[in-house]
C-alpha positions as CSV (number, residue, x, y, z in Angstrom):
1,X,-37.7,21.7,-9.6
2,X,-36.6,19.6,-12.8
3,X,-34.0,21.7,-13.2
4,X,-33.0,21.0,-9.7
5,X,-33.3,17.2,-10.2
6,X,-31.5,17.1,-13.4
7,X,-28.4,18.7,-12.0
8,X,-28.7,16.3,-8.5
9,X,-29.4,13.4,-11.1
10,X,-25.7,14.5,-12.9
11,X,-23.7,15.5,-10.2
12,X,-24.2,12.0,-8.5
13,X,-23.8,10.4,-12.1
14,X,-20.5,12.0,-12.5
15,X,-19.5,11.7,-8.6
16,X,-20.3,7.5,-9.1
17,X,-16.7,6.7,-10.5
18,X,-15.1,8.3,-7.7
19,X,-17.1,7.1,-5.0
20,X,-14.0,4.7,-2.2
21,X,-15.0,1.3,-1.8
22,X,-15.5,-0.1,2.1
23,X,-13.0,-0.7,4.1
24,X,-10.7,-4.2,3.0
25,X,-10.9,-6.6,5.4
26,X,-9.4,-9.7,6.4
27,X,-10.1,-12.6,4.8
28,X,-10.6,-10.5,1.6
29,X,-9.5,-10.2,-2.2
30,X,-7.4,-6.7,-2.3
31,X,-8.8,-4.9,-5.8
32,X,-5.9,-4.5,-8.2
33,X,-3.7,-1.5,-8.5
34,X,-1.9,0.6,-11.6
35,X,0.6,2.7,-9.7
36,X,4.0,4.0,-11.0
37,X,7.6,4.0,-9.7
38,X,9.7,7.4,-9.8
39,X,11.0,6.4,-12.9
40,X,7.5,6.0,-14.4
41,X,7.1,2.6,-14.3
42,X,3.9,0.7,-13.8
43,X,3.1,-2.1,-10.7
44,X,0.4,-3.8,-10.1
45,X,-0.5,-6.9,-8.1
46,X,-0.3,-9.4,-11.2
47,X,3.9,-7.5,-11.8
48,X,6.1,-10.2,-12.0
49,X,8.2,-9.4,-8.7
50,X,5.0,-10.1,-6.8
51,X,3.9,-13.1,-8.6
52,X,3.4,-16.2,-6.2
53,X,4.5,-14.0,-3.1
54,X,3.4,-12.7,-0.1
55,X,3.4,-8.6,0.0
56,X,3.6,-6.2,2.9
57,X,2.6,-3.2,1.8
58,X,3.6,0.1,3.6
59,X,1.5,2.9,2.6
60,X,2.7,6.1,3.8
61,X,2.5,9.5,4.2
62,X,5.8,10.8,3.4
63,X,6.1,13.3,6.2
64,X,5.0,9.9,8.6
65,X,7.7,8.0,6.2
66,X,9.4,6.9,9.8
67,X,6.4,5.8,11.8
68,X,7.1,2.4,11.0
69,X,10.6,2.1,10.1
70,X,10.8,-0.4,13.3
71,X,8.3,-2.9,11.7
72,X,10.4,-2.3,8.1
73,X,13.9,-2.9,10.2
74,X,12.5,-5.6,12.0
75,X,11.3,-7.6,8.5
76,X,14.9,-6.8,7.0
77,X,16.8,-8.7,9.9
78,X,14.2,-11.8,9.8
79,X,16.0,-14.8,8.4
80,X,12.9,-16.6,8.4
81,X,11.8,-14.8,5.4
82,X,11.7,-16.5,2.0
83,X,12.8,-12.8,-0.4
84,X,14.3,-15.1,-2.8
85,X,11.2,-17.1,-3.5
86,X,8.2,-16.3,-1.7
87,X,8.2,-12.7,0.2
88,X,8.6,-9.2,-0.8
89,X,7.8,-6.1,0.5
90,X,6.1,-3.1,-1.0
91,X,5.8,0.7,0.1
92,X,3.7,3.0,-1.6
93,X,4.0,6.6,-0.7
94,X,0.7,8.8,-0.6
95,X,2.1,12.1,-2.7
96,X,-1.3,13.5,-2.0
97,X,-0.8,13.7,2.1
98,X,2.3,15.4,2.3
99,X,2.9,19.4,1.5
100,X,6.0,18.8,0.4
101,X,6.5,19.3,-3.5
102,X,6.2,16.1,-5.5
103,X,9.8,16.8,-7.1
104,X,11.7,16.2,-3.4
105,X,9.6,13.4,-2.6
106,X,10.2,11.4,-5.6
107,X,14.0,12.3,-5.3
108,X,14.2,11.1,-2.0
109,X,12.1,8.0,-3.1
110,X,14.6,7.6,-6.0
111,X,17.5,7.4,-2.9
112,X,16.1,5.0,-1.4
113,X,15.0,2.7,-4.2
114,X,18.6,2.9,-5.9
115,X,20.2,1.8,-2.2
116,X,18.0,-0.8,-0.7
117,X,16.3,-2.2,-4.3
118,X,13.0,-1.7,-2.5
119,X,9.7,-0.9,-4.7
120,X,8.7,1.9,-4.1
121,X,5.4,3.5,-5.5
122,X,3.8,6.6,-5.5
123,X,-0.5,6.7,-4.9
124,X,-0.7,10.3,-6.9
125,X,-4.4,10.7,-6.0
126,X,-5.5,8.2,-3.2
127,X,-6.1,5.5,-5.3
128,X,-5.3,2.9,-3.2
129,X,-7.5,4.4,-0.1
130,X,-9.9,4.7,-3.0
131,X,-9.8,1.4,-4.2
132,X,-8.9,-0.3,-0.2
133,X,-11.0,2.1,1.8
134,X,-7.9,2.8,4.1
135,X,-8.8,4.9,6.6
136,X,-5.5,6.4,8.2
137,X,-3.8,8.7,5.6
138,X,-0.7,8.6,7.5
139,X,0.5,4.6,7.8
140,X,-1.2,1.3,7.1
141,X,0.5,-1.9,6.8
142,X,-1.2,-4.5,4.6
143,X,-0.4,-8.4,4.5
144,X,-1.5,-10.2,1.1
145,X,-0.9,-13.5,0.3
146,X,0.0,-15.4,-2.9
147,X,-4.1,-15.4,-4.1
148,X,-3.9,-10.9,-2.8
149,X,-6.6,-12.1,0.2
150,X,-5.5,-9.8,3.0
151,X,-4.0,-11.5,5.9
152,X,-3.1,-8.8,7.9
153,X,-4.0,-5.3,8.2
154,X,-2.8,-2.3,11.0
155,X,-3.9,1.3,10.7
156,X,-1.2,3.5,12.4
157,X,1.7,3.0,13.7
158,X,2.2,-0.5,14.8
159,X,2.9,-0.8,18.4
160,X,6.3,-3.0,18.9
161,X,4.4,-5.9,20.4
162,X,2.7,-6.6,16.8
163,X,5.9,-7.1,15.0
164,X,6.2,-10.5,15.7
165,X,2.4,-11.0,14.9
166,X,2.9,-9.4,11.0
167,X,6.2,-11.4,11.0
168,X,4.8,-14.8,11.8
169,X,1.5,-14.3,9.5
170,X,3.9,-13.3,6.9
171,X,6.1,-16.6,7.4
172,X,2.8,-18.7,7.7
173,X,1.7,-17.7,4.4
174,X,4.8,-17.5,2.5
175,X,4.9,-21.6,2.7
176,X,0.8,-22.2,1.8
C-alpha cells in the first residue's frame, strides 16, 4: 500500500507541470508565450512587433489552415485598421494536430511568411492550448489588446456574421 502511494504521490508530482490551465476568458490577462518562427526564431507577447498593439491571433490546425481564411481576407481589406501603428495579426499553427510531417508544414509556412510578411508561429507541443486552455484543436481566434487582456475570443470557424463583430472590437481597442 506505501508502495502504491509512493508511486501515485510521484506520478501526480511529475504530471503537475503539465497539467493546462482553464479556459482564457474575456476580460482576462493571456499567459505569455515562447514560440518559434520556421526560421527558429523566438515570439512572444513582450516581441517588439507586438509591443503597444492589438493581436489577432489565428491558431490553427494546418489541415483546417482554410477554415477562417474569410475572417483573415476580411481583416486584410479593412482600412480602418491601424498595421502601421497599432494592429497586427498573428497565426500560430498547431504542428501537433496535423499528420502531415513537420518538414511540409513549415515549408509551406515559410511560403507564406516570405509573401505576405505575416508572423507565423509554430505551437510544437500545444503550448498555447496548454497555457490558454483552448478547447478546439482545429481554429480559434483570439483578440488581445495592448495590456494582452482578451477582448475577443471564437472557437471554430467563425460564422460570416461575426466578422464585423472581431473587426470592430479590434478597431475599438487599437485607439484605447
Amino acid at each position: 500500500m506505501k508502495k502504491a502511494f509512493t508511486v501515485v504521490f510521484f506520478v501526480l508530482l511529475w504530471s503537475a507541470p503539465f497539467a493546462w490551465a482553464d479556459e482564457l476568458k474575456i476580460g482576462e490577462k493571456a499567459p505569455n508565450f515562447f514560440l518559434q518562427d520556421y526560421s527558429g526564431k523566438i515570439y512572444t507577447l513582450d516581441s517588439q512587433e507586438f509591443q503597444g498593439r492589438v493581436i489577432s491571433i489565428f491558431y490553427n490546425d494546418p489541415d483546417k489552415k482554410n477554415w477562417n481564411k474569410h475572417v483573415e481576407d476580411a481583416l486584410l481589406k479593412d482600412n480602418g485598421l491601424d498595421r502601421k501603428n497599432n494592429y497586427k495579426s498573428l497565426c500560430i499553427t498547431n504542428l501537433k494536430a496535423s499528420k502531415l510531417p513537420n518538414l511540409i508544414i513549415k515549408q509551406v509556412i515559410k511560403s507564406k511568411q516570405q509573401t505576405t510578411s505575416s508572423v507565423i508561429l509554430l505551437d510544437l507541443d500545444y503550448s498555447i492550448i496548454k497555457a490558454w486552455g483552448l478547447k478546439n484543436y482545429s481554429s480559434d481566434i483570439v483578440v488581445l489588446d495592448k495590456d494582452r487582456i482578451c477582448r475577443y475570443l471564437y472557437n471554430g470557424k467563425l460564422p460570416p456574421e461575426e466578422v464585423e463583430k472581431l473587426i470592430s472590437i479590434i478597431k475599438e481597442y487599437q485607439v484605447k
